[in-house]
N, C-alpha and C positions, 0 to 999 in steps of 0.2 A: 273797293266794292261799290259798286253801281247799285242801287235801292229802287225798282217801280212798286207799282199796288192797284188794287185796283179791290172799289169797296162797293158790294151789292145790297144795296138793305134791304131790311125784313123779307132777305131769302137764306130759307134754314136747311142747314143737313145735319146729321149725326154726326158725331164728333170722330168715329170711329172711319164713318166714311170718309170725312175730311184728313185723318190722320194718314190712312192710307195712300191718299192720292197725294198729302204733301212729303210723306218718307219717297212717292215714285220720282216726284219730278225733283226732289234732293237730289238725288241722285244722278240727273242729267249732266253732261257736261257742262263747263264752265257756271255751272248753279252753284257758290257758296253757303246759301241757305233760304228757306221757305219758310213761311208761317204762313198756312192754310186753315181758317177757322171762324168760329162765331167768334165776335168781340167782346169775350170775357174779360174781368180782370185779368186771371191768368194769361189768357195771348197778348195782352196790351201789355202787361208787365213782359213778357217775352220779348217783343218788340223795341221796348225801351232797353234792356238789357245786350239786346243782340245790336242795338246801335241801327235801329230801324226802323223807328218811329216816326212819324210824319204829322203837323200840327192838324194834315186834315182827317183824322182820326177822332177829333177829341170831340165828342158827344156821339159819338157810337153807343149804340146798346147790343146785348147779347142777342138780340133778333137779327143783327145786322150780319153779314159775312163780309169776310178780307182776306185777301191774295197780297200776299207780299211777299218779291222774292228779293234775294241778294245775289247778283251776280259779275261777273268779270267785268261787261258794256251792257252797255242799254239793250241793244239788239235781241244779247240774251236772255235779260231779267223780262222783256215784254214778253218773248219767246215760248220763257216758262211761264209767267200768266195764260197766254194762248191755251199751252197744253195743261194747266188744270183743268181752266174751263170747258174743256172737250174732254177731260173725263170726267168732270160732273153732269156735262149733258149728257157722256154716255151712259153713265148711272142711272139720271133721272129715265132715259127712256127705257134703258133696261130693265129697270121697275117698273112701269110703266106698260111694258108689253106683255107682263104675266095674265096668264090664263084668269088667273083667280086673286084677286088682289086681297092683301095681307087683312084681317080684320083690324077695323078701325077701334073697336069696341069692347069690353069684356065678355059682356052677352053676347057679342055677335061670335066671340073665342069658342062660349060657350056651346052658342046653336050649332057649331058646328065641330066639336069634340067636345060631346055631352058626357062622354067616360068617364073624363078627365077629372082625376081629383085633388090637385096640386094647381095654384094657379103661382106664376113667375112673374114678380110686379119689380119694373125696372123704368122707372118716371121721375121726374124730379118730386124732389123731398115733400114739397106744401100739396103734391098731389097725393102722393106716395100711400098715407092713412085711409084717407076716401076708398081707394084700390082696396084697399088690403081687408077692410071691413066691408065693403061689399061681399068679397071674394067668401069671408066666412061667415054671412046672412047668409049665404048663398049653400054654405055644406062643405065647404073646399079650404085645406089644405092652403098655407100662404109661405111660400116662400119672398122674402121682402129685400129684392138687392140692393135699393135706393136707401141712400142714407140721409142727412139733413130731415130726418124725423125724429120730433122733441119726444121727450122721454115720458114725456104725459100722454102723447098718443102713442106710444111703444106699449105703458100700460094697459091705457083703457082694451088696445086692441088684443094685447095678451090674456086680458080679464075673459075678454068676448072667450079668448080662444080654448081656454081652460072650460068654461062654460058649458062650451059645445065639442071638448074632446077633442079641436084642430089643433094643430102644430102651427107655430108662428116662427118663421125661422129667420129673424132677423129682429130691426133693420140692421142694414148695412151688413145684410150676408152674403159671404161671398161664394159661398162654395156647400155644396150638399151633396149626397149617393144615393137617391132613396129609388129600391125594389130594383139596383143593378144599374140607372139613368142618373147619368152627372149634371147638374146645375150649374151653371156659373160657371165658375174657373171652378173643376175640378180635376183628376188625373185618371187616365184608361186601369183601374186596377180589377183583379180577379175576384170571383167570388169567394166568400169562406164563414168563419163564424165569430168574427171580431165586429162589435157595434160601437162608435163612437156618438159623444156629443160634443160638439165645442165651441166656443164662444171666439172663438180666433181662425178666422180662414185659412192663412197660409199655415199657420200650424197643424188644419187639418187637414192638410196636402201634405206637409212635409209627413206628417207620421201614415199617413194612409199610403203613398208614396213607398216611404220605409218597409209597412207591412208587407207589401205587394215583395219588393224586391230580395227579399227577406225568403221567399215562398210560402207566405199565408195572405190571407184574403177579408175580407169584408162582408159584411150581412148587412149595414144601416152605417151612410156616416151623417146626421146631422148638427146643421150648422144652428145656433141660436143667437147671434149677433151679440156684439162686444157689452150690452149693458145688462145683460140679463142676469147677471149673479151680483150686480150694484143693489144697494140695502132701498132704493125704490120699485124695484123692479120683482125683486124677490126669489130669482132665478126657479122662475114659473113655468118657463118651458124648456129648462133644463133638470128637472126634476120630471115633468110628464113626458119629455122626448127617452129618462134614463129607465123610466118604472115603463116602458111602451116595449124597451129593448129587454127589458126581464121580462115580458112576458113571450117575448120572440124567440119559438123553436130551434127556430135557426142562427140564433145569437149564443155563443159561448160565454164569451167575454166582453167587457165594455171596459171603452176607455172615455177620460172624461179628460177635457181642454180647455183655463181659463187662465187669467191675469185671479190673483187670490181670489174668493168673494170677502163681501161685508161679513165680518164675524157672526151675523144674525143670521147672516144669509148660510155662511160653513155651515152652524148648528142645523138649522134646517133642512141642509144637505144629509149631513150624517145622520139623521134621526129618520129622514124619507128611505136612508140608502141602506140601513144597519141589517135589517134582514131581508137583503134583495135574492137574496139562492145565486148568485152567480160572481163570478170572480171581477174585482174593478178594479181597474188602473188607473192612477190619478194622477196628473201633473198640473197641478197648477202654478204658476211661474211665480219664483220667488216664494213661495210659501215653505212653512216648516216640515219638512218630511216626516217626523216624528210624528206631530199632530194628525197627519194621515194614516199612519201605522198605527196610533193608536186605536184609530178609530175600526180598525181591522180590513184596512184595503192597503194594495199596493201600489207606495210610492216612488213616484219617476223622478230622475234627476232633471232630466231635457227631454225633447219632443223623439231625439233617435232613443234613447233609454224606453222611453213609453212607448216605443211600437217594440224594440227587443224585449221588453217584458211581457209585454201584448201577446208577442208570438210565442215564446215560452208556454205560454198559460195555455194558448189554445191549438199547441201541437204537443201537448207532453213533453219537448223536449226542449235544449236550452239552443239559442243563437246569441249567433255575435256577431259587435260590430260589422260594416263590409269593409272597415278599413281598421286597422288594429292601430294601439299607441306605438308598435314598434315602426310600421309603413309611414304610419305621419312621420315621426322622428325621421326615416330616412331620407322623405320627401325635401325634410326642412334641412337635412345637414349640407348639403351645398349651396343655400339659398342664404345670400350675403347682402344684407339690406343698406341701399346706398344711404336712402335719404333716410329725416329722424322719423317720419310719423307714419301713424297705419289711417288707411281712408276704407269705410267701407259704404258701399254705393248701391242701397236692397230696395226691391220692390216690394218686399215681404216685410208687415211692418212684426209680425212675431218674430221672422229670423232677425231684425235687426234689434228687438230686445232681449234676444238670445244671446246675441255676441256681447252687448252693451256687459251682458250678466257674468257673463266667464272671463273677460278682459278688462272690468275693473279692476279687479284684485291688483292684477300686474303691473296697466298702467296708473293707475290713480286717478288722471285728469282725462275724460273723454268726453268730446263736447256730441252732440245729438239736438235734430230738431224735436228728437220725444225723448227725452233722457228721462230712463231709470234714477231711482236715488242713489244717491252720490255721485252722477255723472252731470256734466252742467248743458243749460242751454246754450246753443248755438247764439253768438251775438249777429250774425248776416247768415241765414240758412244757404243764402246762393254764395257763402265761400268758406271755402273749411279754412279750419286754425287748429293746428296743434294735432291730438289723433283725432279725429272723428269719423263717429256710425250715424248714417241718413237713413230713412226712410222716404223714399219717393213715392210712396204710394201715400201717403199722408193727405191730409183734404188740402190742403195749404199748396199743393203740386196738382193738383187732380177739378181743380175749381174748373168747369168748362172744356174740361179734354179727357181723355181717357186713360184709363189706369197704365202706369208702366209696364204692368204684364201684356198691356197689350201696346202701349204707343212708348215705345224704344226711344224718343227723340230726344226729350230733355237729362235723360238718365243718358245716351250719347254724347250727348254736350257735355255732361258733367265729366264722363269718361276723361277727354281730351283735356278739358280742365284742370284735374289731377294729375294726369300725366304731366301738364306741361309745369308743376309746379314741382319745381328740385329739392323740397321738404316732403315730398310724397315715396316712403322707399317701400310700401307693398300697399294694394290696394285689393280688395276683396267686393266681392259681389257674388248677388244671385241669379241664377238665370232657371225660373217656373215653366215647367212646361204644361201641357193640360190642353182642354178644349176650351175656349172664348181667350186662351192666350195668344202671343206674336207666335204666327207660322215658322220665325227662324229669329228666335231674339240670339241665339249666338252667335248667330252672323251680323247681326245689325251690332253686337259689341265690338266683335272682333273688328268688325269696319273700321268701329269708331277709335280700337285698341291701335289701329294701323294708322291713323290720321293724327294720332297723337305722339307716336312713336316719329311720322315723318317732321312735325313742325317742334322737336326738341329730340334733345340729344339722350333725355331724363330717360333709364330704363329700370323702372320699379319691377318688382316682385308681382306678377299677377296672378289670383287667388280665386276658383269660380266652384260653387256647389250648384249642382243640378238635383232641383226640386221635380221628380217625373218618372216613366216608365216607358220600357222601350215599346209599350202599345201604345202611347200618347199619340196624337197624330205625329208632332215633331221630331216624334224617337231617341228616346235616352242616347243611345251609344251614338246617333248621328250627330246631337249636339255636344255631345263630350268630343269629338273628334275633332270635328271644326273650332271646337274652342283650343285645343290641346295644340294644333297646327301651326295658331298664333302666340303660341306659347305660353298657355293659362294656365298653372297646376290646376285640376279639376279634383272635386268629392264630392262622395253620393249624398252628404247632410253638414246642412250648415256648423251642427258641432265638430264634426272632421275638419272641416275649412278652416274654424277659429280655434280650435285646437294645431292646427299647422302653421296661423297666424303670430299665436303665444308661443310656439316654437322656434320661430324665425325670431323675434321679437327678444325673447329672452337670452338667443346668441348673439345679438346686438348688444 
């Protein structure tokens, strides 16, 4: 492989833009690989990994940009630098020639959708606070999707927001439904009378997801970022986001989504939540079921348990699974696992403490770069050993690029990686669908399922849960097909999958 580059400093683009234009010209002929991006840690560790590293790289900063491709000859790799740089110029003009250029400013958001009472703060972290407490000086609603905000300014601005009766829904939130309009990575789901709150993004896709396909719907799903039920934080705005949804007509039911809280934090829950007048559903992961029933709400096993309990309550009638224990068992009884170990490869960092949870028992030893208790950490995150559950959407993958729901490339890579290793005999992954997710993340796997299948002989077991609805833009059934095509068992929820995974597993 032939290696050019080519380095523009302090000229910046979104990470998002940059990703997109470097999955197009991947895909060029004789192009083996591209890294397209600001000089983060992250790309510069890419770089050195992918055997593409260059000594005149080293004093780069993340202001700076880099084209660096891999390809067949020279001819090509300049080739494909050409063709970046002609769609970043076509970019810039194309931005460029709008009518009305994007506000610069919050006020300037403001002057001109003064309606507006939700403001969407999505900046790096040390800006992130500033944003967010204007926003609620200001009377507005914060949605906070930037993470790398310390917990001290998570407070102070939660205080404000309590204060003044705003919602703070983050940081590091990923996803919201509020008045029928999805935030972030949320999913196309129906209206109905089910209110959520929850501290874990992709869990409140997966169950909102679940509800939807279920045939019941949604009133409210709020997102209140991963630290808010921590014994600093006080779970401030998941206590005013759950008493907002008792007092909403059109809410039945609520369901509630965390990692446990702080013991302090529980009790304060149950004492805010004891005489709410409306029925609650409560999962919080790993926590004691009992302890929740005693407290007179009902307890979820997993994320598809809490949306079928969910629906129950607010249709009068009972549902079930969409995929029964007899269909999994049947799925797994022809499925013969060559190699010893299970690999699973999630963007969702909830679905991947969901598996970690149901697949300890069996295996014992599961390595993870966020391992639950009793699973161990990862001694090299970029190589598995033994079984192990990843999360790529984890900060440690996401420094300077874009979430795997939305940039496929490294979660590609790892694809081909697993496959080519002959201890890998089922591998499991998730593929989100939604709005700010990849247009076709099943095709950008299956690619990578085929490129890995060509450069080894290894043919593992392939395992996919689709988080989504067939209104999503990407369309449930279209990407179940295309996955299925390349030979993926596919399920509608990540417990189906790893429930099919412990079934293959245990015939082994």
């Amino acid at each position: 492989m032939v290696v050019a580059h080519l380095v523009r400093k302090q000229t910046y683009f979104d990470s998002v833009t940059l990703m997109l234009i470097g999955s197009q010209v991947k895909k060029l002929e004789g192009i083996d690989n591209a890294v397209v991006g600001m000089c983060t840690d992250y790309n510069i560790d890419s770089l050195k990994r992918l055997e593409m590293y260059k000594t005149e790289f080293d004093g780069l900063t993340p202001n700076d940009l880099i084209i660096c491709i891999g390809a067949k000859d020279q001819a090509t790799a300049e080739a494909g630098i050409a063709e970046v740089e002609k769609r970043l110029l076509s970019r810039k003009k194309s931005s460029g020639d709008s009518s009305e250029m994007a506000p610069t400013t919050q006020e300037e958001a403001a002057r001109r959708l003064p309606e507006a009472n939700v403001v969407l703060i999505s900046v790096p972290g040390e800006y992130a606070a500033r944003e967010a407490e204007q926003a609620l000086k200001n009377g507005r609603h914060v949605m906070l999707f930037s993470d790398n905000v310390t917990i001290e300014e998570e407070l102070r601005l939660k205080t404000l927001g309590v204060s003044k009766e705003l919602l703070v829904m983050g940081p590091d939130c990923g996803t919201a439904i509020i008045n029928g309009t999805p935030l972030a990575f949320a999913n196309a789901v129906r209206h109905g009378n089910i209110g959520l709150v929850a501290a874990s993004g992709t869990g409140l896709q997966e169950v909102t997801s679940t509800i939807h396909r279920l045939g019941c719907g949604i009133s409210q799903a709020i997102g209140v970022g991963g630290r808010d039920l921590s014994e600093k934080i006080g779970g401030k705005m998941t206590i005013m986001a759950t008493k907002a949804l008792a007092e909403d007509p059109e809410t039945r039911v609520i369901v509630l989504i965390s990692k446990p809280p702080a013991e302090s934090v529980m009790k304060s829950l149950f004492a805010a939540f004891k005489n709410i007048g409306k029925a609650v559903v409560v999962y919080f992961i790993g926590a004691d079921s009992k302890v929740i029933e005693e407290q007179g709400f009902v307890a979820a096993r997993n994320l598809e348990d809490a949306a079928i309990k969910a629906c129950d309550l607010s249709a009068d009638e009972t549902h079930q699974p969409e995929y029964s224990d007899s269909l999994i068992e049947s799925l797994a009884k022809d499925c013969k696992i060559k190699g010893k170990h299970l690999r699973g490869l999630y963007s969702g960092g909830t679905l991947c403490d969901e598996a970690q949870r149901i697949l300890q028992p069996l295996l014992n030893e599961i390595f993870s770069n966020t391992p639950i208790k009793d699973c161990k950490e990862m001694p090299d995150v970029y190589k598995s050993e033994g079984h192990c559950i990843i999360d790529l959407g984890d900060d440690l993958f996401t420094r300077g690029k874009a979430h795997p729901m939305i940039d496929s490339d490294y979660r590609s890579e790892r694809m081909v990686q697993e496959i080519l290793d002959q201890d890998a005999g089922l591998i499991c992954f998730d593929v989100v669908l939604g709005y700010g997710s990849h247009p076709d993340m099943a095709g950008e796997m299956t690619a990578a399922i085929k490129r890995g299948r060509e450069k080894s002989g290894n043919q593992p077991i392939l395992a996919a849960c689709i988080c989504g609805t067939e209104d999503d833009p990407q369309n449930y059934h279209q990407q179940k097909a295309i996955l299925e095509e390349a030979g993926v068992v596919v399920f509608p929820t990540n417990v189906a999958m790893v429930k099919f995974a412990q079934k293959c597993l245990e015939r082994k």
